[in-house]
Backbone as CSV, one residue per row, in Angstrom:
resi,resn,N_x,N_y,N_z,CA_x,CA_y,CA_z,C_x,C_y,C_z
1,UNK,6.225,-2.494,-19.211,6.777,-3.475,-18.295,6.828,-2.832,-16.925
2,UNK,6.444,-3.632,-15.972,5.960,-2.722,-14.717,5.508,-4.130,-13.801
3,UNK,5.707,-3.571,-12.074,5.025,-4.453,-11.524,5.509,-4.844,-10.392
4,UNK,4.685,-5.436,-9.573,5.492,-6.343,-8.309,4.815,-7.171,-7.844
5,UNK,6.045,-7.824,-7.071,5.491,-9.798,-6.901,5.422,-9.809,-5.514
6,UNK,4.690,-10.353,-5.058,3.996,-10.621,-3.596,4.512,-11.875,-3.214
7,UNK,5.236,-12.433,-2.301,5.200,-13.567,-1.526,4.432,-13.443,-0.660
8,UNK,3.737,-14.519,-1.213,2.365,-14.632,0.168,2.768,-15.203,1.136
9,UNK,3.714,-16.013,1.094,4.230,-17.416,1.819,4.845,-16.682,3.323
10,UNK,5.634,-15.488,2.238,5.915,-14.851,3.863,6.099,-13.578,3.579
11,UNK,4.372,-13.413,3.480,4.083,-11.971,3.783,5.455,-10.801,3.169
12,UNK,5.821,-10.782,1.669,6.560,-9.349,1.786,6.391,-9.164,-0.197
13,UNK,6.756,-7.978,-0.258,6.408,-7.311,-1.849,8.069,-7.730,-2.202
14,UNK,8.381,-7.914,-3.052,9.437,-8.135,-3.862,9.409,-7.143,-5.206
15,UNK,11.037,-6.503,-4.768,10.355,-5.003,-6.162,10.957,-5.815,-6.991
16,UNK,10.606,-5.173,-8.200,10.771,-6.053,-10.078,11.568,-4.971,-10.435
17,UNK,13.006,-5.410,-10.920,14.053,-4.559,-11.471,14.131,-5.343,-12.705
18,UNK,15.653,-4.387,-13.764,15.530,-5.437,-14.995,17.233,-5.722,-14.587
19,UNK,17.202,-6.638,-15.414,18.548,-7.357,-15.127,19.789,-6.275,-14.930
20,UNK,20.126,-5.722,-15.796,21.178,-5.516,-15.556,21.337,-4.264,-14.883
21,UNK,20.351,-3.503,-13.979,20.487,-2.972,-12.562,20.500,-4.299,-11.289
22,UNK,20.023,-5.837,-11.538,20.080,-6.794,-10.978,21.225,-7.189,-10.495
23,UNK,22.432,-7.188,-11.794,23.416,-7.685,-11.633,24.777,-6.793,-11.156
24,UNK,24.316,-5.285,-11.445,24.809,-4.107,-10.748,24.786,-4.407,-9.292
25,UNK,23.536,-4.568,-8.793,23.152,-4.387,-6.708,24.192,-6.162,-6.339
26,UNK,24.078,-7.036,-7.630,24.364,-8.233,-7.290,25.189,-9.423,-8.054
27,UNK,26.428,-8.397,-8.124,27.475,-8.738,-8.968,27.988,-10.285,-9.423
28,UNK,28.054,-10.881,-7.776,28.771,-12.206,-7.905,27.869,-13.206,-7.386
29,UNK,26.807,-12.968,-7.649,25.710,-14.346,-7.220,25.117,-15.149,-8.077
30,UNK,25.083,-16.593,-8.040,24.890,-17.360,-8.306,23.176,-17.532,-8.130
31,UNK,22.168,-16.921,-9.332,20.891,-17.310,-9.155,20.088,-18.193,-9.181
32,UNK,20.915,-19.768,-9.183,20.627,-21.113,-9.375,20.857,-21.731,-8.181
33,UNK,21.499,-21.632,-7.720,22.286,-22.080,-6.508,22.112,-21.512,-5.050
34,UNK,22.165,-19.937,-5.313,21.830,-19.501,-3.655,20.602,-19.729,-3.255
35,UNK,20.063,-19.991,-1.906,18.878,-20.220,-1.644,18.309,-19.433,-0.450
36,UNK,17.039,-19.155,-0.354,16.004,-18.583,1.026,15.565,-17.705,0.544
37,UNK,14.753,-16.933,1.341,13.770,-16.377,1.087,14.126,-15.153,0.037
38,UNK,13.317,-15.176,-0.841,13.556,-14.157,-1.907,13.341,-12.498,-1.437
39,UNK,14.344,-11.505,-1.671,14.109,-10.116,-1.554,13.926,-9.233,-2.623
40,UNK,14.038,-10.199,-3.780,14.482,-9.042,-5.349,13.807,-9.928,-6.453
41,UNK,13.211,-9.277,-7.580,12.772,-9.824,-8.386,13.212,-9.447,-9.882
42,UNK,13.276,-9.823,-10.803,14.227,-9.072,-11.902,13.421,-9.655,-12.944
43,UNK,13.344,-9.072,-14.067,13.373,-9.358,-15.630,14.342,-9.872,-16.367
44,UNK,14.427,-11.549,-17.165,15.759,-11.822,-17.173,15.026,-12.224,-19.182
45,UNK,15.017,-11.186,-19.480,14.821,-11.440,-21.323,13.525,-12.046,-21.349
46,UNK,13.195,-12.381,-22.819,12.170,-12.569,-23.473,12.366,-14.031,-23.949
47,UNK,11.107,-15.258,-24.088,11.431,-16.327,-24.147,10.926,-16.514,-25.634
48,UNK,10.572,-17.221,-26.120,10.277,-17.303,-27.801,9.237,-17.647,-28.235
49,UNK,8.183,-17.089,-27.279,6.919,-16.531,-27.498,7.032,-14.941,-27.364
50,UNK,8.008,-14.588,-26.496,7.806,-13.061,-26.199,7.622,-12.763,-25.289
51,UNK,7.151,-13.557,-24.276,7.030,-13.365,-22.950,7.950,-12.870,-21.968
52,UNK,7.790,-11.782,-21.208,8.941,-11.937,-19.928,9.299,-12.867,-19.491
53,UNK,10.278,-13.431,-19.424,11.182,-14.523,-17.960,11.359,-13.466,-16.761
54,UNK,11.113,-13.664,-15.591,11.443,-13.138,-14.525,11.830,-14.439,-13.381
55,UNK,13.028,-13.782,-12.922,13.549,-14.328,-12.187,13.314,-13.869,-10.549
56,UNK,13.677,-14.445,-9.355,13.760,-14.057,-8.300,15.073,-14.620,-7.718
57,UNK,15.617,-13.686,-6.512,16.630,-13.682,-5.949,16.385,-14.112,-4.525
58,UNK,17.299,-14.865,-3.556,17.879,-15.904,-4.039,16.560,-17.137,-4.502
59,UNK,16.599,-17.877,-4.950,15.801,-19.146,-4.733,15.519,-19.819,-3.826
60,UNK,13.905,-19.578,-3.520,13.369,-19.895,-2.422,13.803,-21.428,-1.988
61,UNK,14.286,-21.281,-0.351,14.332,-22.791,-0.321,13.677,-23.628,0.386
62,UNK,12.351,-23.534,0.004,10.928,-24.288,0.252,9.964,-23.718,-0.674
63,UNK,8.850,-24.398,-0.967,7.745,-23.775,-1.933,7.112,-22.841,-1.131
64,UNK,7.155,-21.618,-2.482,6.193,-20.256,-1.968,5.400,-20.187,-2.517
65,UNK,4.348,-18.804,-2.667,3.029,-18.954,-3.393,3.772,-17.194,-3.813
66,UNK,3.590,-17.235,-5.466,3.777,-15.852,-5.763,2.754,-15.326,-6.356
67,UNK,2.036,-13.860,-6.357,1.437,-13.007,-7.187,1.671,-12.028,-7.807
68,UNK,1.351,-11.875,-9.095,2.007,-11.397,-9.728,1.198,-10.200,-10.326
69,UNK,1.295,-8.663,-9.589,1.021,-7.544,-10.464,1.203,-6.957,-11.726
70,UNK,0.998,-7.071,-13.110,1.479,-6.184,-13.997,0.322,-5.192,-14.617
71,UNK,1.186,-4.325,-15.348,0.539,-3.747,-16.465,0.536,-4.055,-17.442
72,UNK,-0.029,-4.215,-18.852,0.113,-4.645,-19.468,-0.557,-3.906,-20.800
73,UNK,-0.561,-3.822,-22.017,-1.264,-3.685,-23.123,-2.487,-4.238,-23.474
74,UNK,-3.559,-3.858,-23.544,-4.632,-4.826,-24.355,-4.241,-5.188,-25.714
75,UNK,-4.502,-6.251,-26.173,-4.812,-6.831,-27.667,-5.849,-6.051,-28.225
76,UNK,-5.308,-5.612,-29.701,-6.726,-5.641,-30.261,-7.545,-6.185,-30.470
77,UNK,-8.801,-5.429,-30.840,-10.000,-5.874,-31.311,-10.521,-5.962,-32.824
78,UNK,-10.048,-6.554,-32.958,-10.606,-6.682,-34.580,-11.622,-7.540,-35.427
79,UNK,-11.579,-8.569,-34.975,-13.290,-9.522,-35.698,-14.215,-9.536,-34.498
80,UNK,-15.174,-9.751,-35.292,-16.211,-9.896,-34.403,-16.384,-10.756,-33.422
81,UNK,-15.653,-12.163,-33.515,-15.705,-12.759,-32.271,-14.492,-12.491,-31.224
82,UNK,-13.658,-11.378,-31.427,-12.887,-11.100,-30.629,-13.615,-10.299,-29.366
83,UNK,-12.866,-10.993,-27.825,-13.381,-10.656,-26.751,-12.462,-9.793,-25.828
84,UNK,-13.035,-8.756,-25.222,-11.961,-8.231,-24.135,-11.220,-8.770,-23.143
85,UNK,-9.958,-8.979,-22.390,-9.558,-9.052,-21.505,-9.657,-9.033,-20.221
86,UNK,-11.010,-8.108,-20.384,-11.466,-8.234,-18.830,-12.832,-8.835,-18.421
87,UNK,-12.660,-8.596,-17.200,-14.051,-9.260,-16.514,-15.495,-9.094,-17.163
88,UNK,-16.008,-9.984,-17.871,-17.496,-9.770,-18.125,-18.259,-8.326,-17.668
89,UNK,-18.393,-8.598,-16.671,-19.598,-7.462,-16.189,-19.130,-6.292,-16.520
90,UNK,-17.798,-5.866,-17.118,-17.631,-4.524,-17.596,-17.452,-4.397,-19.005
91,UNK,-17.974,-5.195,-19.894,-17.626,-5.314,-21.073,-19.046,-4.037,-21.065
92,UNK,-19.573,-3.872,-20.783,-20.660,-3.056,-21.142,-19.987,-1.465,-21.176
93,UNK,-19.319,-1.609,-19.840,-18.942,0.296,-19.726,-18.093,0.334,-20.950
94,UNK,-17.121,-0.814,-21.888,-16.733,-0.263,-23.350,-17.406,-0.342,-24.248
95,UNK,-18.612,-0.338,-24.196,-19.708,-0.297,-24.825,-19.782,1.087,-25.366
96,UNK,-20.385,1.581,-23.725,-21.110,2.989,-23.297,-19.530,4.298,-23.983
97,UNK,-18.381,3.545,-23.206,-17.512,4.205,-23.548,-17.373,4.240,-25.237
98,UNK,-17.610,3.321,-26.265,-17.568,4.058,-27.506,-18.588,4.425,-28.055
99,UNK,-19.468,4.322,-27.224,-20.572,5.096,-28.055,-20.435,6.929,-27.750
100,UNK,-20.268,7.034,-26.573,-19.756,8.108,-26.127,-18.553,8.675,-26.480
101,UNK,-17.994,8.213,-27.224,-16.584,8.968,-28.220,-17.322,8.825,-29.845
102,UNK,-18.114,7.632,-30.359,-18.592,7.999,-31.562,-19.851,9.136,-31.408
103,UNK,-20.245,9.387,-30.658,-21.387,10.552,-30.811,-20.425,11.797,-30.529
104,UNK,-19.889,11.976,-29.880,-19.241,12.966,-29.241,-18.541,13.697,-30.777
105,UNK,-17.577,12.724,-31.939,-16.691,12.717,-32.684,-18.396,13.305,-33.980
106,UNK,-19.635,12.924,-33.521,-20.439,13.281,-34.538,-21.323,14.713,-33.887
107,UNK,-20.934,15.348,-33.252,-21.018,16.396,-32.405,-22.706,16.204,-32.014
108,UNK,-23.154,14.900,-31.545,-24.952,14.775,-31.248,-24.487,14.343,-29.719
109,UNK,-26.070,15.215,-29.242,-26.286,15.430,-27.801,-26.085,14.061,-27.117
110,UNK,-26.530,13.247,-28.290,-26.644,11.550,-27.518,-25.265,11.593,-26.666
111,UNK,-24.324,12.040,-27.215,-22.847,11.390,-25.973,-22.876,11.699,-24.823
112,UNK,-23.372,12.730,-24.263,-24.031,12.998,-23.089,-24.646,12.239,-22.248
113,UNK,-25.652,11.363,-22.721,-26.346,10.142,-22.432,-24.942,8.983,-22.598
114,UNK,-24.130,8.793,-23.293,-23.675,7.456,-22.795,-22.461,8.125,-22.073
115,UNK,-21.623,9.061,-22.281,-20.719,9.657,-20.980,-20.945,9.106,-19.777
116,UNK,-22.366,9.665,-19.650,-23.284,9.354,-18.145,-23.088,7.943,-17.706
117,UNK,-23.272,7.111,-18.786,-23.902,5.287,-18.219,-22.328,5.438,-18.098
118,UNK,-20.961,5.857,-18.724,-19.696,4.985,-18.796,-18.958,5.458,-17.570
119,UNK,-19.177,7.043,-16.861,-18.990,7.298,-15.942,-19.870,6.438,-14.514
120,UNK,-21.004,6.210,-14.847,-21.415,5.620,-14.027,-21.021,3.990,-13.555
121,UNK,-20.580,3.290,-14.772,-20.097,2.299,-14.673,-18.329,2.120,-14.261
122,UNK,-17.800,3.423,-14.338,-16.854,2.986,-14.113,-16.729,3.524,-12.361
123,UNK,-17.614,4.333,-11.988,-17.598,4.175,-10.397,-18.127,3.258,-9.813
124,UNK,-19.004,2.682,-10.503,-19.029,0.914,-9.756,-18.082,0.404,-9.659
125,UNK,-17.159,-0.096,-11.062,-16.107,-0.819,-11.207,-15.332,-0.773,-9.952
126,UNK,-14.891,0.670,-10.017,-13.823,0.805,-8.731,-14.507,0.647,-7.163
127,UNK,-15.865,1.402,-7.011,-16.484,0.435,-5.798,-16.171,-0.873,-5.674
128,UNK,-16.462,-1.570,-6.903,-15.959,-3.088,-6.372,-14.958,-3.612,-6.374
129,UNK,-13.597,-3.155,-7.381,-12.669,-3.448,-6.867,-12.018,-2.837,-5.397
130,UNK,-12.595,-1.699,-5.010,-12.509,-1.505,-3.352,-12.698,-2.671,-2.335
131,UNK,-13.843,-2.780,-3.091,-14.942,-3.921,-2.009,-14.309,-5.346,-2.254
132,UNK,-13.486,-5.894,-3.360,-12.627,-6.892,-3.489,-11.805,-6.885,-3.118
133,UNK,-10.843,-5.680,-2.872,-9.580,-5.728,-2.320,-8.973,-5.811,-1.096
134,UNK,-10.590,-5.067,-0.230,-10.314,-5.288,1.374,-9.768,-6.306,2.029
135,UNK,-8.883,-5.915,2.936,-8.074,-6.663,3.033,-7.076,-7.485,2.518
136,UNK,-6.790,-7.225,1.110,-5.434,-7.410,0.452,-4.250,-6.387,1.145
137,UNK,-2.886,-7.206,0.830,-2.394,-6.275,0.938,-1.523,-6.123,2.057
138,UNK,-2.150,-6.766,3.204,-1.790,-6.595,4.702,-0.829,-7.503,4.741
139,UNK,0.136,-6.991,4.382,1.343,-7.498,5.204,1.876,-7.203,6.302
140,UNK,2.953,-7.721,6.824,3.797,-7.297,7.953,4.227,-5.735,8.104
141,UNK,4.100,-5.406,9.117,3.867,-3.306,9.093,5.379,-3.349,8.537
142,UNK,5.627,-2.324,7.361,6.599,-1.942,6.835,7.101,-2.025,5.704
143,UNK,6.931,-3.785,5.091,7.080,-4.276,4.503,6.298,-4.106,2.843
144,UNK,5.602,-3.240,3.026,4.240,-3.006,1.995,4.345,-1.216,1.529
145,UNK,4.924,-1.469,0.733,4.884,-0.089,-0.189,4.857,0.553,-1.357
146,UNK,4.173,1.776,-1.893,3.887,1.637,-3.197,5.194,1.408,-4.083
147,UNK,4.973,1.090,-5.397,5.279,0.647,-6.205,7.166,1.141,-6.619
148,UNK,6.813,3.114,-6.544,7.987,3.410,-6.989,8.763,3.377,-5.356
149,UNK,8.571,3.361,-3.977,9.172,2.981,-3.010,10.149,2.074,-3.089
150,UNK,9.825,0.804,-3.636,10.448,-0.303,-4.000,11.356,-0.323,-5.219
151,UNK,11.316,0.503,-5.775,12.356,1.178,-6.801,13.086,1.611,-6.304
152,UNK,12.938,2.634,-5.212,13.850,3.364,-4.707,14.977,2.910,-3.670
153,UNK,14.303,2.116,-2.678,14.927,0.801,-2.247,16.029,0.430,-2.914
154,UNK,15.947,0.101,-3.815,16.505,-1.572,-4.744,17.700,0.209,-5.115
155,UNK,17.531,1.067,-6.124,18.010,1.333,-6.660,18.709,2.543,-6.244
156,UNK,18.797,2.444,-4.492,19.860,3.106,-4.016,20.904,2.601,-3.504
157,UNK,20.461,1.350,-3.643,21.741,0.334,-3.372,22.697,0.312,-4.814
158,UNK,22.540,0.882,-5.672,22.727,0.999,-7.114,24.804,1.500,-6.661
């Protein structure tokens, strides 16, 4: 569980705490009721699928546009028509990547050869998520910082 939420609407990162450091920084507030622009984002339990609920502080009072960073677990893979999680065009480098752990695990030169293609594919990958990301990001000077920053923030107000 990990992550942070972007208001695009007005430009600022909102750090993701879990509740009850939430209700520590923010004892007597009413998260239904207060309203404007959101500064805090929280984890408020699991719904009955399993999913996070996350909440934000106060409640925006006009529509925003949120994005939402996480980490997350892959699903396994187990039948054959099961598909990866990610983007097409890299389903190949987990290709290369197990062939290159099953040769490797059978001590033949071949892993060498797919090492190569999975390293090679995965410096594309990140070329292009470079080349996708330009210009993400740009918010208002200040306002934009890594991940555990925004931890630190939130949780020196603790």
């Amino acid at each position: 569980m990990g992550g942070i939420i972007r208001d695009t609407t007005n430009e600022v990162v909102l750090p993701v705490v879990n509740y009850r450091d939430f209700v520590k920084v923010y004892p007597a507030v009413d998260t239904t009721a207060d309203t404007g622009n959101p500064t805090v984002a929280y984890y408020h339990g699991l719904d009955s699928s399993g999913y996070y609920q996350i909440g934000i502080y106060p409640v925006p009072s006009s529509s925003i546009t949120l994005k939402y960073d996480y980490y997350g677990n892959p699903t396994s893979m187990s039948a054959e028509s099961d598909v990866p999680k990610i983007p097409t065009a890299y389903h190949l480098a987990l290709a290369n990547f197990a062939l290159w752990k099953y040769y490797e695990s059978e001590e033949n030169n071949t892993a060498n050869y797919y090492k190569s293609l999975y390293e090679e594919d995965v410096t594309k990958a990140i070329s292009y998520a470079n080349e996708f990301s330009e210009g993400e990001g740009q918010f208002r000077s200040g306002t934009l910082y890594p991940l555990e920053n925004y931890s630190d923030r939130f949780y020196n107000r603790l």
